[in-house]
PALUM-222664 format. One line per 8 residues: number of its first residue (from 1); their letters; for each residue x, y, z of N, C-alpha, C, O. Coordinates in steps of 0.1 Angstrom, whole numbers, plus 2048, in hexadecimal, padded with zeros to 3 digits. Atoms other than C-alpha are relative to their C-alpha. Example, Ala and Ser with C-alpha at 12.3 -4.5 7.8 and 13.67 -1.06 7.14 Angstrom:
residues 2
1) AS) 809:7F4:800:87B:7D3:84E:809:80C:800:813:80C:807 ~ 7F7:7F5:800:889:7F5:847:7F8:80B:808:7FD:816:809
end
This chain:
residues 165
1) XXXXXXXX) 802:7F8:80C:B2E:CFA:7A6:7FE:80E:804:801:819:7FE ~ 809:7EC:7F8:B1F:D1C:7B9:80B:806:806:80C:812:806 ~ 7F0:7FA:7F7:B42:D20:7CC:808:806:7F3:80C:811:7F2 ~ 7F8:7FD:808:B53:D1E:7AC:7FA:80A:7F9:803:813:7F7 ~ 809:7F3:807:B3B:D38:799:7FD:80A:80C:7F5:813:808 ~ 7FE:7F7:7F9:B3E:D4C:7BE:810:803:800:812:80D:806 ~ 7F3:7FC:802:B66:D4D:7B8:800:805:7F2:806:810:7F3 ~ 7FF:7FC:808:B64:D53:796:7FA:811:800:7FF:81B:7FA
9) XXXXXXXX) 80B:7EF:800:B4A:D73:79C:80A:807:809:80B:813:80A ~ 7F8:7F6:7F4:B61:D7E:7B6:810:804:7FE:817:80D:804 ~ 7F6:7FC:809:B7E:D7E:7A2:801:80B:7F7:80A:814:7F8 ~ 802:7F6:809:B6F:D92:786:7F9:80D:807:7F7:817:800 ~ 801:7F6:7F7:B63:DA8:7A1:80A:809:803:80A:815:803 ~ 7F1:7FA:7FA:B86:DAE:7AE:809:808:7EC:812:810:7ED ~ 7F7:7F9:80A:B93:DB9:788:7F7:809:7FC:7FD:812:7F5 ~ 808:7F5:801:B75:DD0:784:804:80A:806:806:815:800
17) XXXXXXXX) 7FB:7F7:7FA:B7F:DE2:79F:815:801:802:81B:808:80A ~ 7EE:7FE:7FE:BA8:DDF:79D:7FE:807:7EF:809:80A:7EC ~ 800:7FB:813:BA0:DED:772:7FA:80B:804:7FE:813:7FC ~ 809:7F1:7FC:B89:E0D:784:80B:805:7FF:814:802:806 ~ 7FB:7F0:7FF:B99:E2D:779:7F4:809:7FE:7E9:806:7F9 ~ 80A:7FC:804:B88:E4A:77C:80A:80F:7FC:817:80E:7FE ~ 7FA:7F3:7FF:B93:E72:775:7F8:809:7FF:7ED:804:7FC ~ 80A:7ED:803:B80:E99:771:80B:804:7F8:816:7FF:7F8
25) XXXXXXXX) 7FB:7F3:806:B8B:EB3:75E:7F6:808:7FD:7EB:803:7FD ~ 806:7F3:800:B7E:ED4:758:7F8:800:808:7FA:7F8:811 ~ 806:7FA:7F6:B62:EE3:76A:804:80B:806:800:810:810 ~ 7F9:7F4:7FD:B79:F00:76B:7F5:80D:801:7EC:80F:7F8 ~ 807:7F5:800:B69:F1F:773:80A:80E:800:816:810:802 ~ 7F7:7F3:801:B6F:F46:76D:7F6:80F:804:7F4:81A:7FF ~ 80A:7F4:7FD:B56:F5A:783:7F5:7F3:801:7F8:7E8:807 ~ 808:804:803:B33:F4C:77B:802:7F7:7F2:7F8:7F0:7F0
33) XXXXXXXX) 7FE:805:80C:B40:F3C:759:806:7F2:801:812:7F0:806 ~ 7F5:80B:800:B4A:F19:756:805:803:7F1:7FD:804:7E7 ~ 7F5:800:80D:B68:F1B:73B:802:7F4:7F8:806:7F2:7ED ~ 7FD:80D:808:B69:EF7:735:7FA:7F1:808:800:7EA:810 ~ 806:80B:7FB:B51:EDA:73F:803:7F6:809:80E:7F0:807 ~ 7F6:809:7F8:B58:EC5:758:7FC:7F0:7F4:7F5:7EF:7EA ~ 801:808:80C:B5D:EA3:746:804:7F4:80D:80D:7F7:815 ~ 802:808:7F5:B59:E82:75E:806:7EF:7F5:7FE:7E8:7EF
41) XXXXXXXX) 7FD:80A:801:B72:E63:752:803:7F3:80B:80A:7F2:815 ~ 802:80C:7F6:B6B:E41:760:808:7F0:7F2:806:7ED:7E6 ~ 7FA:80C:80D:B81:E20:74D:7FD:7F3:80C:7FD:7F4:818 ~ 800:80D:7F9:B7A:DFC:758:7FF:7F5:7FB:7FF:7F7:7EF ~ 7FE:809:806:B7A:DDB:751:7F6:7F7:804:7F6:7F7:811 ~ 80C:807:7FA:B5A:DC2:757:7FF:7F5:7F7:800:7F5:7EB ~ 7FC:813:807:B5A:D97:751:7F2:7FB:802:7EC:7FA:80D ~ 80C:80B:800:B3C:D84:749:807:7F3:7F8:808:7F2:7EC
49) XXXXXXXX) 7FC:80F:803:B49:D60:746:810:805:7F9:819:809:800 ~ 7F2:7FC:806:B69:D67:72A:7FD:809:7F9:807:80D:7F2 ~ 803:7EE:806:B58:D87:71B:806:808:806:802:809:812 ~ 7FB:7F3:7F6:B6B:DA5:727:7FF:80A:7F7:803:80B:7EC ~ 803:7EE:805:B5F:DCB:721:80B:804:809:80E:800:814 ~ 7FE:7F7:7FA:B72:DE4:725:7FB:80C:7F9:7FA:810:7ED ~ 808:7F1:806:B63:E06:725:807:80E:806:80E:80F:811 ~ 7FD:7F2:7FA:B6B:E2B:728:7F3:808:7FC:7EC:80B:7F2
57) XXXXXXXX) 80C:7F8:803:B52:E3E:734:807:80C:800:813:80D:803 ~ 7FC:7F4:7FF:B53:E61:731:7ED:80B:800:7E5:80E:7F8 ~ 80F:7FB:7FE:B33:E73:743:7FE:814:803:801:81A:80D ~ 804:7F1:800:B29:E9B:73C:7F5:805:804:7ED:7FC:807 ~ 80B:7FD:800:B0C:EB0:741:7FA:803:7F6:7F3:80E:7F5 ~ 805:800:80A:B01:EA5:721:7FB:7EE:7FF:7F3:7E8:7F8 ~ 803:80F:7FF:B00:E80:72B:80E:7F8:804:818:7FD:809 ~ 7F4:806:7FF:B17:E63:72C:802:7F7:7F1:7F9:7F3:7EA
65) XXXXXXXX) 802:806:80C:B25:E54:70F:80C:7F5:801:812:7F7:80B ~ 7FB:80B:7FF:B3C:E34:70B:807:7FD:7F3:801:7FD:7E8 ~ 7F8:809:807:B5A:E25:6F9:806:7F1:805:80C:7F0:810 ~ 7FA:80A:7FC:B65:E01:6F9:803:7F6:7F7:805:7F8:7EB ~ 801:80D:805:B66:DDE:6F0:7FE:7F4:806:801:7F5:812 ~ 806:809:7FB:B59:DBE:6FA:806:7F2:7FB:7FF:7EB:7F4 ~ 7F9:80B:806:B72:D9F:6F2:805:7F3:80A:808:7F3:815 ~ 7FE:80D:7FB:B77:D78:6F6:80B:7FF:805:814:7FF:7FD
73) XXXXXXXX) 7F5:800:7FC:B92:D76:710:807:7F1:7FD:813:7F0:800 ~ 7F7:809:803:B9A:D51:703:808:800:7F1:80E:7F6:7ED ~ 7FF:7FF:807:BA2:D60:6E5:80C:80F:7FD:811:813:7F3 ~ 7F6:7F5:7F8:BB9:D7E:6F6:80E:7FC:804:80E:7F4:80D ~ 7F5:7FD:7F6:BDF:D82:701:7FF:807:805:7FC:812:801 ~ 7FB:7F2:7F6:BE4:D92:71C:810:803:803:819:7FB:801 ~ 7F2:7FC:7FC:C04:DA5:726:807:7F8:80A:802:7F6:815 ~ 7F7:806:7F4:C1C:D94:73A:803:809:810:80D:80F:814
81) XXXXXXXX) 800:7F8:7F4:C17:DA3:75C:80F:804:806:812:80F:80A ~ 7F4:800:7F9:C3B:D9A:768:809:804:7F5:814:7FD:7F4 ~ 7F5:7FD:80B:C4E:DAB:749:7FF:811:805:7F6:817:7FF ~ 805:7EF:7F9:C4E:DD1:75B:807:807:7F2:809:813:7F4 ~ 7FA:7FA:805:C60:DD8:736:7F3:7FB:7F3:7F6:7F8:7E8 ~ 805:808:808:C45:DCC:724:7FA:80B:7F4:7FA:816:7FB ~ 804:7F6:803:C35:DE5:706:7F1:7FB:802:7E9:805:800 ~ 80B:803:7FD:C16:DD5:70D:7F6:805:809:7EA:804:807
89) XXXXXXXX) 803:7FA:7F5:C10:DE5:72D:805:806:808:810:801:80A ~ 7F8:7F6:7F8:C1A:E00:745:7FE:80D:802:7F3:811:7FF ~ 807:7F4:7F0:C18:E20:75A:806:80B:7F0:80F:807:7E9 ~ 7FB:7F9:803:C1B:E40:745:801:811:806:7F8:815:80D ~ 7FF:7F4:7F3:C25:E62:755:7FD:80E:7F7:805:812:7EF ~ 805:7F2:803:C16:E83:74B:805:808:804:80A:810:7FC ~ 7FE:7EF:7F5:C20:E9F:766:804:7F4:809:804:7E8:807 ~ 7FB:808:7F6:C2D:E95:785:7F3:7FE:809:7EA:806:80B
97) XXXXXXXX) 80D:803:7FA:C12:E82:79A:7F4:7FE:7F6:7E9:7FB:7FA ~ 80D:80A:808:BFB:E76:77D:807:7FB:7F5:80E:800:7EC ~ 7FC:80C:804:C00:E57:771:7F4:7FB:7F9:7E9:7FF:7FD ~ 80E:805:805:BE7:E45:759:809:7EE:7FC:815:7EF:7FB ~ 7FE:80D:800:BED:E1E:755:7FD:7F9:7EF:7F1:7FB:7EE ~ 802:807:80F:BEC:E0C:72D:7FD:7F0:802:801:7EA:80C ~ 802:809:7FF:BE1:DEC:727:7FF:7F6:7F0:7F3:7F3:7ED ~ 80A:808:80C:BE0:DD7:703:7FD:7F3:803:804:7ED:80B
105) XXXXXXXX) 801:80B:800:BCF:DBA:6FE:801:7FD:7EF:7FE:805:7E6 ~ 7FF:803:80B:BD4:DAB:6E1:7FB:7F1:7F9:7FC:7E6:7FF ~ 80F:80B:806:BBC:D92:6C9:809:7F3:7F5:811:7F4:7EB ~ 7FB:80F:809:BC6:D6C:6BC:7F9:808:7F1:7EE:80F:7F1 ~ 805:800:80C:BC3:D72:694:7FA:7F1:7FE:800:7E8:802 ~ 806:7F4:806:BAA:D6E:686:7F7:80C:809:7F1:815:803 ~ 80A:7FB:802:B97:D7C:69F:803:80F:805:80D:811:80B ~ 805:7F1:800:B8B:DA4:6A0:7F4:800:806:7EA:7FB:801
113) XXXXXXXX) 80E:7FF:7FB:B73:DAD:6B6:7FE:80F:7FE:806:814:7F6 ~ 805:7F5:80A:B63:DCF:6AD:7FF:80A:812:7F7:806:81B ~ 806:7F8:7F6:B63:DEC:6CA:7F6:808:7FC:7F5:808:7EF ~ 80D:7FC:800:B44:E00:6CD:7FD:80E:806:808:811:80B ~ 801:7F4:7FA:B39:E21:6D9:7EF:805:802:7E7:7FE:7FD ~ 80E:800:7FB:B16:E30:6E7:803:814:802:80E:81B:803 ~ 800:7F2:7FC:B0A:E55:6EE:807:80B:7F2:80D:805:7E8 ~ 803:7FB:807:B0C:E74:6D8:80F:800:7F8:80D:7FD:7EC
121) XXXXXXXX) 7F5:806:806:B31:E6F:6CE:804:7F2:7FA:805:7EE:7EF ~ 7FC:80F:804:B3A:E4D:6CC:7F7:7F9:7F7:7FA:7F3:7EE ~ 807:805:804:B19:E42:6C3:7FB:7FF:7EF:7F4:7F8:7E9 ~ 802:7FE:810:B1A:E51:6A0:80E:7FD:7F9:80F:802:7ED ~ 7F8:806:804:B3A:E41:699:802:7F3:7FE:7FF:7EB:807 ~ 7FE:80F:809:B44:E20:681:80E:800:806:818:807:806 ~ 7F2:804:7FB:B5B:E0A:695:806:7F5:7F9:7FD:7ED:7F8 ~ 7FA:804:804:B72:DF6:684:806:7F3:806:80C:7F6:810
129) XXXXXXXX) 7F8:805:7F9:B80:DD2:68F:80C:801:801:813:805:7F8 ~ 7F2:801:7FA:BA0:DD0:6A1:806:7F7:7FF:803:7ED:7FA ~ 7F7:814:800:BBD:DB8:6A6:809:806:810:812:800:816 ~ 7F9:7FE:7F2:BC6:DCE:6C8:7F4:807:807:7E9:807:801 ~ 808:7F5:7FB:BB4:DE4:6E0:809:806:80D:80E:7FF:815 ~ 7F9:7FA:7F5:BC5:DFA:6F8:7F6:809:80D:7F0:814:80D ~ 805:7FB:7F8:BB8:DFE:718:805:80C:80A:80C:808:814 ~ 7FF:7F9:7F4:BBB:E1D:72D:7FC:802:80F:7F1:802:814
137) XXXXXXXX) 80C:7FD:7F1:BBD:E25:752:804:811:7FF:80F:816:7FC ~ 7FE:7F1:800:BBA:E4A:755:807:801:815:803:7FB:820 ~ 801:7FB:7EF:BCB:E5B:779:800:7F3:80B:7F8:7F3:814 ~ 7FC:80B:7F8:BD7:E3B:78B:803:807:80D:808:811:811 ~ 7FE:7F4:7ED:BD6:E44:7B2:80D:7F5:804:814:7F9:80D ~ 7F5:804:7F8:BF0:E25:7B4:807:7F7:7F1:801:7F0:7E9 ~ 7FE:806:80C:C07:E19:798:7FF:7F6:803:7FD:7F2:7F7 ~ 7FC:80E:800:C09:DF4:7A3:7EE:7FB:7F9:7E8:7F0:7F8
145) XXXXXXXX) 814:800:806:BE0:DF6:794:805:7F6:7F5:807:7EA:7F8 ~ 7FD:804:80E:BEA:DEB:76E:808:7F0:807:801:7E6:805 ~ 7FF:80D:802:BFC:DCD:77A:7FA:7F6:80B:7FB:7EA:809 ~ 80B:805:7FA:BE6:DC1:795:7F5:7FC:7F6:7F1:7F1:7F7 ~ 809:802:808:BCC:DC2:77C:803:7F6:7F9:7FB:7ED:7FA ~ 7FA:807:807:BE0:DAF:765:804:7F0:805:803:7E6:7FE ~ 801:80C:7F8:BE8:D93:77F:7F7:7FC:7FE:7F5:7F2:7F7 ~ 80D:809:7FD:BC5:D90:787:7F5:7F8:7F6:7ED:7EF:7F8
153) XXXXXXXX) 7FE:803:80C:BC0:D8F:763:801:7EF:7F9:7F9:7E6:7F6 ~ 7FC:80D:800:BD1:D74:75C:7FE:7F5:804:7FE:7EA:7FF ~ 806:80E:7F3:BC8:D5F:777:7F1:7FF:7FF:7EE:7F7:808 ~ 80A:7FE:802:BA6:D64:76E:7FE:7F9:7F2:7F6:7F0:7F1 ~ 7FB:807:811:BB1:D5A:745:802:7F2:802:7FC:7E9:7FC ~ 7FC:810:7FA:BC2:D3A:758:7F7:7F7:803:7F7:7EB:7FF ~ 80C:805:7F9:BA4:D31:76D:7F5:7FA:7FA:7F2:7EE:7FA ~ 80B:805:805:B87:D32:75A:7FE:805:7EE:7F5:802:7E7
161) XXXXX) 804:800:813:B8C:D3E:730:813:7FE:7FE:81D:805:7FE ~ 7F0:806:807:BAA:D26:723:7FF:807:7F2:7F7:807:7E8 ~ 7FD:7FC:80C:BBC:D38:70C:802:7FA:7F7:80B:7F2:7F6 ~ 7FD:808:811:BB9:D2C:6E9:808:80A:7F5:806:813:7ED ~ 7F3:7F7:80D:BD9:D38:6D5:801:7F7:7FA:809:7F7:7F0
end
């Protein structure tokens, strides 16, 4: 039993870190002036049993504050990993050299799970249930990220939270 709950933990270990994006922006400076804050985005994905968060942080020098959701993966599609045409998931291209990664998951009716928010923005906002959530990876250093994730994903869905469609 401890083997199988040390593969399991080591699984959701490995999609924690294959779902890590991170990016900066601003912190531009003009002399002594910063013109525009630096702004510190972090996206990931983290499994307790068949609960899956995903969160976007976004950390300033005002704090950190957080958007997400928290949903029953036996109660989830996931994208088809092996459909590279799929609208469900895939690489999209900005400028040349940054790439950010899409992801939906999408919820068995009836259910709606409710994303959430924390910190001086999000936290004074009414979230609404869903019947999707679209995960971003911000600044992908490798596109093959999004469907590695998605493999391990799945294989993770297979393993230990049978899908109930």
């Amino acid at each position: 039993m401890a083997l199988a709950e040390d593969v399991q933990s080591s699984l959701a270990q490995k999609i924690k870190k294959f779902s890590e994006t991170r990016q900066v922006q601003g912190g531009n400076k003009i002399g002594n002036r910063v013109w525009f804050p630096e702004i510190r985005f972090r996206q990931y994905i983290k499994l307790d049993g068949c609960n899956l968060t995903a969160e976007n942080e976004e950390t300033t020098t005002q704090g950190i504050r957080t958007h997400g959701i928290t949903f029953d993966l036996t109660k989830t599609v996931l994208p088809d990993p092996s459909d590279p045409d799929s609208a469900d998931w895939g690489i999209v291209s900005f400028t040349e050299g940054v790439q950010w990664g899409e992801i939906v998951f999408r919820f068995i009716k009836p259910y709606t799970p409710t994303p959430y928010g924390t910190g001086d923005l999000y936290g004074s906002m009414e979230f609404s249930p869903v019947k999707l959530y679209l995960f971003g990876m911000q600044e992908l250093q490798d596109v093959e990220q999004p469907h590695r994730l998605l493999v391990l994903l799945q294989h993770y869905q297979t393993q230990y939270c049978a899908f109930i469609g």
